[in-house]
VOGU-3710 file (C-alpha; in Angstrom, 3 decimals, decimal comma):
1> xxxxxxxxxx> -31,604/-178,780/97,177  -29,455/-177,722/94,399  -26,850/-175,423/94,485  -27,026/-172,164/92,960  -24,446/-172,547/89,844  -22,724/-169,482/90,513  -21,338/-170,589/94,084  -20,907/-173,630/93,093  -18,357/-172,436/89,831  -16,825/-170,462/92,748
11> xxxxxxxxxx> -16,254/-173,500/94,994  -14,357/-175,277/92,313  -12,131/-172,294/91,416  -11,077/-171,742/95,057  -7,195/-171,973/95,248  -6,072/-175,051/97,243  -4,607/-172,922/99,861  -8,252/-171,893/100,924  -8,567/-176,226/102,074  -8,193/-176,963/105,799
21> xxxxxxxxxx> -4,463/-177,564/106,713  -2,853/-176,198/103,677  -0,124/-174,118/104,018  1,752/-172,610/101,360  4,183/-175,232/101,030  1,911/-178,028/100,703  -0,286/-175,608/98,631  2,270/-175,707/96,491  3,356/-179,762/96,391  -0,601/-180,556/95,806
31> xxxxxxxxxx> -0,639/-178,232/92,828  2,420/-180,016/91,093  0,495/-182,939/91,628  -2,406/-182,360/90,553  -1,262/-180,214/87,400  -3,238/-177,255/88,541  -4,495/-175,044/91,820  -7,713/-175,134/92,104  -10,061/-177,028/93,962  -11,507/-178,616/90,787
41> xxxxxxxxxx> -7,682/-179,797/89,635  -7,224/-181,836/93,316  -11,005/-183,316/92,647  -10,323/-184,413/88,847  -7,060/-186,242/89,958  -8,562/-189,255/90,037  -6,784/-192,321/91,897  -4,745/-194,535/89,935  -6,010/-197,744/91,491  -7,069/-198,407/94,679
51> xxxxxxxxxx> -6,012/-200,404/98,238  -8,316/-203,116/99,807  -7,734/-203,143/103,300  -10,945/-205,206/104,248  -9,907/-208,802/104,049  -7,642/-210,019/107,438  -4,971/-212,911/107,594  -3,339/-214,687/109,821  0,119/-214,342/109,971  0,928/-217,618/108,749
61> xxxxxxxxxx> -1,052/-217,307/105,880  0,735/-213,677/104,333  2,064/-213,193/101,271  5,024/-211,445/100,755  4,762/-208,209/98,445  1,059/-208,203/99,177  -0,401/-205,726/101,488  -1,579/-207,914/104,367  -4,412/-206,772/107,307  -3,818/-208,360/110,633
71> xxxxxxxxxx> -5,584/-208,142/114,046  -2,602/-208,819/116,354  -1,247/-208,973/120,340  1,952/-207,024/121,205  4,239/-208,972/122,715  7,647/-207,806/123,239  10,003/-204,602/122,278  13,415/-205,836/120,689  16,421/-203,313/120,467  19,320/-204,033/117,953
81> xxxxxxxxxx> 22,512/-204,676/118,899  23,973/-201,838/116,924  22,918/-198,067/117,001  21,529/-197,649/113,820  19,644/-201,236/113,963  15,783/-200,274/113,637  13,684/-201,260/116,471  11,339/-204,583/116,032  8,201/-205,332/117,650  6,966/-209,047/118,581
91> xxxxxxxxxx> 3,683/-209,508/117,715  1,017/-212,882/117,522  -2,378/-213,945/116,581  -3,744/-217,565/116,803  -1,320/-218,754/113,688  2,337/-217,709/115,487  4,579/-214,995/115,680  5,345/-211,919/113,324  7,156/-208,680/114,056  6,770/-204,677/112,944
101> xxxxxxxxxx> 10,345/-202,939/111,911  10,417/-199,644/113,071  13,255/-197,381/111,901  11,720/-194,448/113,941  11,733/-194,947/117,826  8,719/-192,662/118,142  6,651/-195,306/116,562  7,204/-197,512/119,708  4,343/-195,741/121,277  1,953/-197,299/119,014
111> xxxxxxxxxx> 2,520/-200,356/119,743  1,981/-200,503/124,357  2,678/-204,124/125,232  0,011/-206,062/126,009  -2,167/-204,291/123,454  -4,399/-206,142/120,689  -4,002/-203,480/117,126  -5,191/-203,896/113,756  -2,294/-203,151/111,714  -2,180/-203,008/107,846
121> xxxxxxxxxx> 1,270/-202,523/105,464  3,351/-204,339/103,290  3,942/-208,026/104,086  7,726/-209,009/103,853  9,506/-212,248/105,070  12,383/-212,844/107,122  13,960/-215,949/108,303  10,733/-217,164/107,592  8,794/-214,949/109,848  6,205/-212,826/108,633
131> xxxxxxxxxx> 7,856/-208,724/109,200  5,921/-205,416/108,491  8,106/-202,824/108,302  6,789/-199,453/108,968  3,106/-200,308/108,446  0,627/-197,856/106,972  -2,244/-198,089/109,756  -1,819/-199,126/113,521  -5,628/-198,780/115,315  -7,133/-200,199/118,247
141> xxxxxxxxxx> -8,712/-203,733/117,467  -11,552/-202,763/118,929  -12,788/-200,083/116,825  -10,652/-200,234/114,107  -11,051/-196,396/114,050  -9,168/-194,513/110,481  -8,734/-197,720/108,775  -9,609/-196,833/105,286  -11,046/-200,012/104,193  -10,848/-199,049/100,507
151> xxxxxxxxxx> -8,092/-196,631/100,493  -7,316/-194,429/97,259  -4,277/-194,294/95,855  -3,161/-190,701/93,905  -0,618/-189,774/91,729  2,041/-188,007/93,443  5,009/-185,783/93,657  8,353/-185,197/95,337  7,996/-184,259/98,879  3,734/-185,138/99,178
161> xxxxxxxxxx> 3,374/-187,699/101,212  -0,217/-189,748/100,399  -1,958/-188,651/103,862  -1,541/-184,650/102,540  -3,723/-185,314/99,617  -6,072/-187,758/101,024  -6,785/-184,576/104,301  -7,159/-182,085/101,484  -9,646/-184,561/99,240  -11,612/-184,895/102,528
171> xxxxxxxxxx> -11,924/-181,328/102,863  -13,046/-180,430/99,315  -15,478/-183,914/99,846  -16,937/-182,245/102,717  -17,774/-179,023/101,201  -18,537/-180,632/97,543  -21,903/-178,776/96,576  -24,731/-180,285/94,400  -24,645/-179,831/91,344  -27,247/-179,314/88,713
181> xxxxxxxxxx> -27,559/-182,449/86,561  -26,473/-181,729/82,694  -27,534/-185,487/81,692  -31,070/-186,818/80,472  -32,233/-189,295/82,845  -32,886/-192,109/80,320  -28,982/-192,115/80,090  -28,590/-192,208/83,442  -30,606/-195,015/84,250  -29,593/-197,067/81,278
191> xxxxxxxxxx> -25,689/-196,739/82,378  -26,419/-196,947/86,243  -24,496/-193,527/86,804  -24,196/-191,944/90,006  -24,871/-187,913/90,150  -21,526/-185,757/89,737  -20,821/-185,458/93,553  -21,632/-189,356/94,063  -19,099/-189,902/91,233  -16,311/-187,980/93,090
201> xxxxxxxxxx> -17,368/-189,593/96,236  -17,036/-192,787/95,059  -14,125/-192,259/93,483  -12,052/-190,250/96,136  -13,404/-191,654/99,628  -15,143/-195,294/98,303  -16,829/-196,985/101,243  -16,882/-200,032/98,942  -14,088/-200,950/96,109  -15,797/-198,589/93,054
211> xxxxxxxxxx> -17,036/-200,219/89,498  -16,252/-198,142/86,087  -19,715/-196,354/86,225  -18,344/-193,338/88,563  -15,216/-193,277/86,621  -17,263/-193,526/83,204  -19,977/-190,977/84,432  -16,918/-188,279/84,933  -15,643/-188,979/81,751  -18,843/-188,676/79,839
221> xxxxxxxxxx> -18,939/-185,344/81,449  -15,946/-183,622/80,173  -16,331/-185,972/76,288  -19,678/-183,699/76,524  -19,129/-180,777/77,677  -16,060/-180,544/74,846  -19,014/-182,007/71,934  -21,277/-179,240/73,358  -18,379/-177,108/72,655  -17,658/-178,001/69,463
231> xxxxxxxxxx> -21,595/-177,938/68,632  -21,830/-174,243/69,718  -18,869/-173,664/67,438  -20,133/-174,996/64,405  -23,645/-173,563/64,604  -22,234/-169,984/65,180  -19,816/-170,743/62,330  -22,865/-171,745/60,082  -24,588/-168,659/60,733  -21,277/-166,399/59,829
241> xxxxxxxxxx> -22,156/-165,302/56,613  -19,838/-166,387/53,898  -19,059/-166,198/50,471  -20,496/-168,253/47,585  -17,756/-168,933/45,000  -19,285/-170,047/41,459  -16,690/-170,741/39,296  -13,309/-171,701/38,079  -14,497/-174,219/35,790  -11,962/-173,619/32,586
251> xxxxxxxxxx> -8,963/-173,178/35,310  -9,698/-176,856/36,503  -10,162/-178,203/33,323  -6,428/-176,788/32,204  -4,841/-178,276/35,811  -6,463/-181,482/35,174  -5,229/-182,328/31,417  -1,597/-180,717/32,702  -2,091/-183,114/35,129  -2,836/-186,082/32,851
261> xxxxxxxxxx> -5,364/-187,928/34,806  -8,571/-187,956/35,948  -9,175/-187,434/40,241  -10,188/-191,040/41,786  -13,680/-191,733/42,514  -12,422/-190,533/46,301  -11,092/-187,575/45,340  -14,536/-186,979/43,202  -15,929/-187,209/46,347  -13,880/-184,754/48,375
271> xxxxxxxxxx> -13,848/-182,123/46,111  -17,429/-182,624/45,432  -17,941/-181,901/49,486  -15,606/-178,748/49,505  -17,291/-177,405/46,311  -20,565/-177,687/48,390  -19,582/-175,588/51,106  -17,502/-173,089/48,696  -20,767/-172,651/47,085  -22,646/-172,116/50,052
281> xxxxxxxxxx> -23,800/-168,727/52,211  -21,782/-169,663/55,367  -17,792/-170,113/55,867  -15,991/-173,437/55,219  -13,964/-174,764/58,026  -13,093/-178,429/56,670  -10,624/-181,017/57,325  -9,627/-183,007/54,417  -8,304/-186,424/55,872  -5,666/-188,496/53,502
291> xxxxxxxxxx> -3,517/-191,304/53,456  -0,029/-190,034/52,643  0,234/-190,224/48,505  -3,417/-190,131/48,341  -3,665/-187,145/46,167  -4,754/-184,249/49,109  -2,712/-181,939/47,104  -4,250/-181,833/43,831  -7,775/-181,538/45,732  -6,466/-178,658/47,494
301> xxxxxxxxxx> -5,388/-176,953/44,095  -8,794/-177,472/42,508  -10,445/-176,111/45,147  -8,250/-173,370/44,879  -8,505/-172,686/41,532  -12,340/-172,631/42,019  -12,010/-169,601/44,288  -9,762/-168,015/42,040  -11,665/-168,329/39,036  -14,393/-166,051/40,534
311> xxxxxxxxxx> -11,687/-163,211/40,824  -10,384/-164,133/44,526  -7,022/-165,298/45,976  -6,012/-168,725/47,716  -3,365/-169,223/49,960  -1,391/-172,420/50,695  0,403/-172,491/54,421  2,998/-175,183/55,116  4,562/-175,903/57,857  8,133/-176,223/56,592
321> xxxxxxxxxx> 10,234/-174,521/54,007  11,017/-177,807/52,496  6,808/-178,535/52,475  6,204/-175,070/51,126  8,886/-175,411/48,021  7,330/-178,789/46,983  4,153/-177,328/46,831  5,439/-174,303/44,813  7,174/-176,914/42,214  3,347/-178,863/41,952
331> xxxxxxxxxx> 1,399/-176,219/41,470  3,513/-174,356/39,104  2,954/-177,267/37,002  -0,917/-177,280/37,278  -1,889/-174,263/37,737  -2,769/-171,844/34,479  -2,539/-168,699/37,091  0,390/-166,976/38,428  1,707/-168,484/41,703  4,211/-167,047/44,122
341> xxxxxxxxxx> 6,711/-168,593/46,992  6,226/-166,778/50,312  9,093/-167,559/52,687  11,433/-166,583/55,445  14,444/-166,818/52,861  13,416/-164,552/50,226  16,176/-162,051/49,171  14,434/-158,709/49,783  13,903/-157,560/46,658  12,118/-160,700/45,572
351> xxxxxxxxxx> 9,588/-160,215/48,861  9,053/-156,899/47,641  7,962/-157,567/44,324  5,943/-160,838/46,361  4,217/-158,855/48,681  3,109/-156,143/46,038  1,377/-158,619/43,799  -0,421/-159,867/47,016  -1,513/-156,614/47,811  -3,299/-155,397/44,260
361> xxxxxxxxxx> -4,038/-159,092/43,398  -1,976/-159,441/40,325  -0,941/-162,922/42,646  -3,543/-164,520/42,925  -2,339/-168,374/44,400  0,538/-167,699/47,219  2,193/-170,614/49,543  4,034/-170,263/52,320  5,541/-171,062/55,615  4,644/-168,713/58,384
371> xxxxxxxxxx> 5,947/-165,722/56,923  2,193/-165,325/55,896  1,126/-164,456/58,838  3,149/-161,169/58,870  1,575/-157,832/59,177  3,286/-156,324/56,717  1,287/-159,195/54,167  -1,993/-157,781/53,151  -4,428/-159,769/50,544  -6,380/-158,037/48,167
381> xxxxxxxxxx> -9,074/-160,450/48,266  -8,293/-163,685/50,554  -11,551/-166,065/49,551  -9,239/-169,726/50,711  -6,964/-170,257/53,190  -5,718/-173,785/52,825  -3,712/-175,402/55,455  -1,363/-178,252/55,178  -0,157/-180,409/58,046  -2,782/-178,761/59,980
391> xxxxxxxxxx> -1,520/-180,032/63,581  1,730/-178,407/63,639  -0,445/-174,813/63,523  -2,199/-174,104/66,591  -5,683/-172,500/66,415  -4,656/-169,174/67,227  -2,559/-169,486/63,948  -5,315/-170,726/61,655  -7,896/-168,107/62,229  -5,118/-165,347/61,606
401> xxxxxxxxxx> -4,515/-166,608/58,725  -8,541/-166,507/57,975  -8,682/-163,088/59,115  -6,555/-161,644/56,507  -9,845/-161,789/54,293  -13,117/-161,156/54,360  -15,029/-163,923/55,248  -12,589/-166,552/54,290  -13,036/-170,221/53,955  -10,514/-172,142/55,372
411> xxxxxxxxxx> -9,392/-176,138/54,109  -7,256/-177,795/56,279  -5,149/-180,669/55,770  -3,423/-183,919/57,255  -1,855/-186,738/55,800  -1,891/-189,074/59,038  -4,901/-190,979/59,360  -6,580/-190,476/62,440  -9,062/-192,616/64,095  -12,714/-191,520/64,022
421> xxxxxxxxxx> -12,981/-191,529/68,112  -9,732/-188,775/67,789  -11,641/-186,799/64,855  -14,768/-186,392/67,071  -13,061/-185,639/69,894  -10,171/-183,331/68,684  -11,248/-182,076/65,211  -15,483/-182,130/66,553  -15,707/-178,304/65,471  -15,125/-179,147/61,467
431> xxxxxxxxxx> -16,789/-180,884/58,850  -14,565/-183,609/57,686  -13,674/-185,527/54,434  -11,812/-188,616/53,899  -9,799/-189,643/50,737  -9,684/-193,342/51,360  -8,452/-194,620/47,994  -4,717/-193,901/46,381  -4,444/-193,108/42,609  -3,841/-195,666/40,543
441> xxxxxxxxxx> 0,155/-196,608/39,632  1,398/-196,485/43,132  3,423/-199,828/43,929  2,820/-202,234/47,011  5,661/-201,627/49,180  7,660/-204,837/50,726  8,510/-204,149/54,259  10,629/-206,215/56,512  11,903/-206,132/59,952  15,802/-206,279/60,862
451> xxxxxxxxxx> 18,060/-206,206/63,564  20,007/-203,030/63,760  23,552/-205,773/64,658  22,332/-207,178/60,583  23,901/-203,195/59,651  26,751/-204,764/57,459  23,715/-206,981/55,708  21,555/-204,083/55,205  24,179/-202,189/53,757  25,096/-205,296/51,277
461> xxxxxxxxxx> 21,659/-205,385/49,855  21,387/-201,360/49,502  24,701/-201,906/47,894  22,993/-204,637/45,359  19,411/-202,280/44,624  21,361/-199,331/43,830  23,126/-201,899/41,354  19,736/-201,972/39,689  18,977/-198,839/39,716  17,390/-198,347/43,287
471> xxxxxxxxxx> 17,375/-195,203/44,924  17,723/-194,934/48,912  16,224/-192,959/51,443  18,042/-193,533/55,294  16,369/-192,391/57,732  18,337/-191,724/61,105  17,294/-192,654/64,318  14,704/-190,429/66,657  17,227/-190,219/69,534  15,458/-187,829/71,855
481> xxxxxxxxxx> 13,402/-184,559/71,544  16,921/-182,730/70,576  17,041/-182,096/67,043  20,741/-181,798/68,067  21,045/-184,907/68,980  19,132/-186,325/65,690  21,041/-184,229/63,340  24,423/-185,906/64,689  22,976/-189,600/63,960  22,551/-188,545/60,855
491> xxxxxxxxxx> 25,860/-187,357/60,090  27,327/-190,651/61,648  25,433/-192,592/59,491  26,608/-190,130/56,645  30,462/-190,345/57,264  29,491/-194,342/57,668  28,297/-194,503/54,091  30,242/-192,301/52,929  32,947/-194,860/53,008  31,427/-197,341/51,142
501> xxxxxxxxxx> 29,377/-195,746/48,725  31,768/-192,486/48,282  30,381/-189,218/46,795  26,729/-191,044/45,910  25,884/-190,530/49,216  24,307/-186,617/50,831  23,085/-185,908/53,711  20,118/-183,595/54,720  19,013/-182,260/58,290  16,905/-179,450/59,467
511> xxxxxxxxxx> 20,121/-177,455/60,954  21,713/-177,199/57,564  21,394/-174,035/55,901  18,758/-174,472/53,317  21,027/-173,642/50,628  23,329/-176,792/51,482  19,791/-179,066/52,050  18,444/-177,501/49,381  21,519/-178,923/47,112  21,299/-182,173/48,880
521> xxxxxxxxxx> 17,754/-182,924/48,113  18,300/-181,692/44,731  21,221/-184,254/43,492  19,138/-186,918/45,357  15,752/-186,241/43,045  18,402/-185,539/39,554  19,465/-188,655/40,349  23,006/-187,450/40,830  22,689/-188,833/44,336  21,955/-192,267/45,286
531> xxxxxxxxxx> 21,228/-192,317/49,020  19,582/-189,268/51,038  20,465/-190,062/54,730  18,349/-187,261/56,678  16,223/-186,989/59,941  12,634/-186,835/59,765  12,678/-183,503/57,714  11,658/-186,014/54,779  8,796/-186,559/56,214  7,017/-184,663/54,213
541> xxxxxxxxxx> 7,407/-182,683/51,484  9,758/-184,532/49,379  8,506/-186,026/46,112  11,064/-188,325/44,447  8,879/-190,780/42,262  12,217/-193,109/41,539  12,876/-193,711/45,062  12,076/-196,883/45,707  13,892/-197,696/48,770  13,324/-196,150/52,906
551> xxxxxxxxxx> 15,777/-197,679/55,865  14,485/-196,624/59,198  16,817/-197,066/62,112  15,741/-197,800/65,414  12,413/-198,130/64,032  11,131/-199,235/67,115  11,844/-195,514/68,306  9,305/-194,116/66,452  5,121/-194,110/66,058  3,493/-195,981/63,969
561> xxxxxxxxxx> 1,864/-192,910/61,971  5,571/-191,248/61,500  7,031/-194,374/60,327  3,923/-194,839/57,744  4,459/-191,428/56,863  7,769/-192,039/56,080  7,673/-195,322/54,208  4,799/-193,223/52,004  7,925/-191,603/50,443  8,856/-194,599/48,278
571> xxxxxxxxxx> 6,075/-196,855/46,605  5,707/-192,996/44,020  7,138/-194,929/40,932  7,044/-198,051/38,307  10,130/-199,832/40,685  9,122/-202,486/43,152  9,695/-200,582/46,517  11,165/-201,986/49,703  10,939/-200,633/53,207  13,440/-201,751/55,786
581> xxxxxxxxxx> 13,142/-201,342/59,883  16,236/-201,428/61,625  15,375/-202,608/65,306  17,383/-203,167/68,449  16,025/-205,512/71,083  12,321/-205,881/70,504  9,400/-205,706/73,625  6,331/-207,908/72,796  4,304/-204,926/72,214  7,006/-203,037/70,047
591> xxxxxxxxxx> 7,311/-206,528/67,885  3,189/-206,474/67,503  3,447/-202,767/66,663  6,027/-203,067/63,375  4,376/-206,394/62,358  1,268/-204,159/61,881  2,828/-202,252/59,574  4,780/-205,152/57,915  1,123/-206,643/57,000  -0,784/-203,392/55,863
601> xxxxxxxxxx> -0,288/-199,942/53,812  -3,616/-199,218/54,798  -3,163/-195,591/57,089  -6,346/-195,850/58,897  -6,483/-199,262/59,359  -2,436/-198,528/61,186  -4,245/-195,542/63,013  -6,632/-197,715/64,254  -4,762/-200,430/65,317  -2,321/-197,925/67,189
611> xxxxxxxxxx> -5,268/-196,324/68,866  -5,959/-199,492/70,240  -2,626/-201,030/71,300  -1,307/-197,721/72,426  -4,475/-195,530/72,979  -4,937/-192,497/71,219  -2,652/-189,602/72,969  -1,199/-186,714/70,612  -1,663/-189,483/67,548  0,188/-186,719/65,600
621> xxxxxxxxxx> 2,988/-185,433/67,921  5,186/-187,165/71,250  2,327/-187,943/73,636  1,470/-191,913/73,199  -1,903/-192,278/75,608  -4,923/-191,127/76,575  -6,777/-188,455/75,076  -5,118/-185,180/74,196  -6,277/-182,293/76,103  -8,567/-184,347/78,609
631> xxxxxxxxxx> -8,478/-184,857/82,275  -10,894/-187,703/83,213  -11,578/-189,131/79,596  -9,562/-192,570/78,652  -9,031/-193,670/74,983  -9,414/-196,911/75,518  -11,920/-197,441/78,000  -13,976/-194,640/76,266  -13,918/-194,788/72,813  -17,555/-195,795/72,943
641> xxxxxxxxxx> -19,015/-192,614/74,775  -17,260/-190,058/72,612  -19,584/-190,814/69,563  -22,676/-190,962/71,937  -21,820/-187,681/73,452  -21,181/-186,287/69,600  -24,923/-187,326/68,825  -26,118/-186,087/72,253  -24,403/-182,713/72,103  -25,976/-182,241/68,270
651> xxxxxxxxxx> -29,267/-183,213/69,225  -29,108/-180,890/72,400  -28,089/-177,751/70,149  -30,464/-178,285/67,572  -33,049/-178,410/70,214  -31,737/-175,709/72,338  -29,323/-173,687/70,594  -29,415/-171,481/73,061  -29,546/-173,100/76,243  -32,029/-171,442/77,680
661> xxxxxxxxxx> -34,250/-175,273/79,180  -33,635/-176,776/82,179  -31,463/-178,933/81,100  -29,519/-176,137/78,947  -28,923/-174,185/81,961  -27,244/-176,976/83,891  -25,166/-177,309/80,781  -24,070/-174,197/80,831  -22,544/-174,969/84,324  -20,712/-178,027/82,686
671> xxxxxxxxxx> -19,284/-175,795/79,825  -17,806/-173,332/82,694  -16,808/-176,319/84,702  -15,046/-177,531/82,197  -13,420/-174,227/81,034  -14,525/-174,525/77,566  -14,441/-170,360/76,789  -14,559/-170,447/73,275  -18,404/-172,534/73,481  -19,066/-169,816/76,246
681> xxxxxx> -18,305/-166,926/73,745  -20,062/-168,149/71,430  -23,198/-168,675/73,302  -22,909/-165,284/74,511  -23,025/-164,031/70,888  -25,580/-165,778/69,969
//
């Protein structure tokens, strides 16, 4: 009988504290552990491998390191000599003698002389006798009663011993209801999955060592209930009536000949895609996908320029200062409209006269950093909100900026490739389009691998390209997450070159002021500046076409996708382009990693390849594994089910937009299970 989905949401929400033999304290330690207090948190901690306990040796035979089962006669009690000596107990089967190492004398009672155990632990050797010290399990040979023969083993945290979590997993077993089940049948039977409740059984009290299939049923549960999710979203956003922007033909036609060349056959293709949905009754929420130097920008601007020749304004949001001033100095160059700079560091008088021309339209293309999303900014007619860098906004941030119109459209942007199991998965909720081609003139880039203790080498050959009129971009090691910490390897390596190479050298950080970075990056693109040594703030948003030259240090520090991000800063111009990775001490993996870059310039083909070596994680920020924002979903081992839930989830909305089957009511319970709100909300309105 099933449950009733109501008590069984209620179940899973209980705090931990309402489990059998949780106190506060251990209430408290579980929660750490589990990253959350609820029920449902201690049941989707999953074990990280698991103990077989069913095999028995004879002493003889053990293995140290291994964890050995033994059925065993107590022979003897020995005492040391000294105080503090732990207490050993003699033990035999039909191979010899072993002993137990006790460093607790209230242990001794477990082991009556005379008595034949079952004991399972550790296996460790001493003076060539087998020793056990302080072994996990001691139970009557006979029965063998609370020997786990499979046992799980969890994740834990300071102070939680393994017996607390496997006492409160046995509760929440025991009072695990039924649920309803969200999947077709066909599925199940094709993949051999368990029900939900079998799943966690099998997983969290196995009576047998588990296969994937439990493990892979879970996960295909929370890759759907998120595609369900993002299903929901897009239908309601379809139905949002929009605007239909006709227009903007003669503006395009001006960028373009400013521009002096035609868009690639990629590009075509893009804009061709966002001119669709522009056109269209409902709202645009797309991601356009692009190699770095791929020509996302100019895209972005025509699509702009569409919505502004129809009367309407456009705004460009960047994520840096730096970003948002590049973009300024592009589009003042294409665009045959006015365009103004929105920033943090506008003198007051200039934000005045800024925010006025907003207001009454007389602006109609603005860019900015986050100062946009001030109150005191007011649009007289937002129709685009474009979006560059898109991950380092959060969600809450983009739709602000889409409700400072009227039924805006809103183009986001990223120039790291991402793999297509990450777009479904992360990005599922827009439509997406992929510039796969750069334009034509951009130089292969040579790049080569070098140990960091080759520095006076390195600095010999920069010494010899600048000779010929190279230009040098040094990048300064990622030394932790303190920016502090990165700013002062840069100015090390500054002061270093700064010996040699004198006043051709500047240096630019993201602590500066950006009147002194400003400068910096200034000389470096007049050319009165030879070698930029910075952090990462050049990863974007610097355009120096005669730079032809990026040193990396530590290279091996960094992710693939941030070091091709970086190298995409040289490679702009007619010069033969180099790109040099300064290493220390190479792992196997690391050494696979950079030779993947030394052999392609291809973005997605690097995304790919990282996805695989490394899994996906946060492919755009610090977190290097698994799949960002999921609990029982693995990148690697489920790459495969995240397209078949996309299909699934489509196919179940188009059916059932509603939810209102059988089988849309038990999803329902999966999208509450799961906690995805947004889905919910926009079920509830339809």
């Amino acid at each position: 009988m099933t449950t009733d989905p109501a008590d069984s949401l209620a179940f899973f929400r209980a705090p931990l504290a309402s489990l059998p033999g949780l106190g506060p304290r251990l209430a408290a330690l579980l929660a750490r552990a589990v990253g959350g207090d609820t029920i449902r948190d201690l049941l989707f901690h999953l074990p990280e491998h698991f103990i077989d306990r069913r095999s028995r040796y004879l002493l003889k035979n053990a293995t140290a390191g291994t964890i050995g089962t033994f059925t065993v006669e107590v022979m003897r009690h020995d005492k040391g000599d000294r105080a503090k000596s732990p207490h050993r107990v003699v033990i035999r089967d039909a191979s010899g003698f072993g002993e137990v190492v006790l460093f607790h004398a209230a242990r001794l009672a477990q082991f009556p002389i005379g008595a034949k155990l079952t004991i399972s632990g550790k296996v460790e050797r001493f003076n060539d006798r087998v020793s056990l010290p302080h072994p996990d399990y001691v139970v009557p040979a006979e029965t063998e009663v609370g020997l786990p023969l499979i046992e799980p083993v969890w994740g834990l945290t300071a102070g939680l011993v393994p017996k607390v979590v496997a006492r409160a997993m046995a509760g929440a077993l025991a009072r695990l209801p039924d649920m309803p089940e969200w999947h077709q049948s066909s599925i199940l039977r094709a993949r051999h999955w368990p029900g939900f409740a079998a799943a966690l059984r099998a997983l969290h009290a196995p009576g047998e060592l588990p296969d994937d299939k439990p493990a892979r049923r879970l996960a295909y549960d929370e890759l759907l209930a998120r595609q369900i999710a993002f299903a929901l979203i897009r239908r309601r956003r379809r139905k949002r009536p929009g605007r239909s922007f006709h227009g903007g033909d003669d503006l395009r036609r001006t960028a373009l000949a400013r521009f002096g060349h035609q868009p690639t056959r990629s590009q075509a293709t893009a804009l061709a895609e966002i001119d669709s949905d522009l056109t269209a009754p409902h709202r645009m929420l797309r991601l356009l996908q692009g190699d770095v130097g791929s020509g996302k920008t100019l895209v972005a601007t025509l699509a702009m320029l569409k919505v502004v020749g129809t009367g309407a304004q456009a705004a460009l949001l960047a994520p840096t200062e730096l970003l948002a001033r590049q973009h300024f100095t592009t589009l003042a160059k294409l665009c045959p409209v006015p365009i103004a700079l929105l920033t943090g560091s506008l003198k007051a008088a200039e934000r005045r006269r800024t925010l006025d021309g907003i207001a009454d339209g007389s602006i109609p293309i603005v860019i900015g950093t986050h100062a946009i999303f001030q109150k005191s900014v007011t649009f007289h007619d937002l129709g685009l909100a474009v979006i560059d860098e898109q991950h380092r906004f959060g969600v809450d941030q983009r739709f602000a900026l889409g409700a400072k119109g009227s039924a805006t459209d809103m183009l986001v942007m990223t120039a790291t490739p991402i793999p297509r199991t990450l777009l479904l998965s992360h990005w599922g909720e827009m439509t997406i389009s992929r510039i796969t081609e750069k334009p034509a003139g951009r130089t292969p880039i040579r790049t080569t691998l070098h140990p960091i203790d080759k520095m006076a080498e390195v600095t010999d050959a920069i010494d010899r390209m600048i000779a010929r009129g190279g230009r040098v971009y040094w990048v300064c090691p990622l030394v932790s997450e303190s920016e502090l910490l990165d700013n002062a390897a840069a100015e090390l390596r500054y002061a270093a070159l700064a010996e040699r190479f004198g006043d051709r050298v500047a240096l630019a950080h993201g602590r500066q002021p950006i009147d002194i970075r400003a400068a910096a990056l200034d000389g470096f693109t007049r050319g009165a500046v030879d070698i930029l040594v910075s952090t990462t703030v050049i990863e974007v948003g610097v355009d120096v076409p005669d730079a032809n030259v990026m040193v990396i240090e530590h290279a091996e520090r960094f992710g693939l996708a941030q070091l091709h991000q970086l190298r995409g800063r040289v490679g702009r111009g007619r010069a033969a382009s180099y790109c040099l990775l300064l290493h220390d001490r190479l792992t196997k993996a690391a050494r696979k990693r950079l030779a993947i870059l030394r052999e392609t310039e291809d973005g997605f083909r690097i995304a790919d390849e990282d996805f695989s070596l490394r899994g996906g994680g946060d492919i755009l920020g610090a977190r290097q594994s698994g799949l960002p924002g999921y609990h029982l979903a693995d990148a690697e081992r489920d790459a495969d089910l995240i397209a078949m839930a996309h299909q699934d989830a489509t196919m179940l909305i188009d059916a059932d937009p509603t939810l209102t089957s059988p089988r849309g009511q038990a999803v329902r319970t999966l999208l509450h299970l799961f906690d995805q709100a947004r889905a919910i909300r926009a079920l509830a309105a339809g």
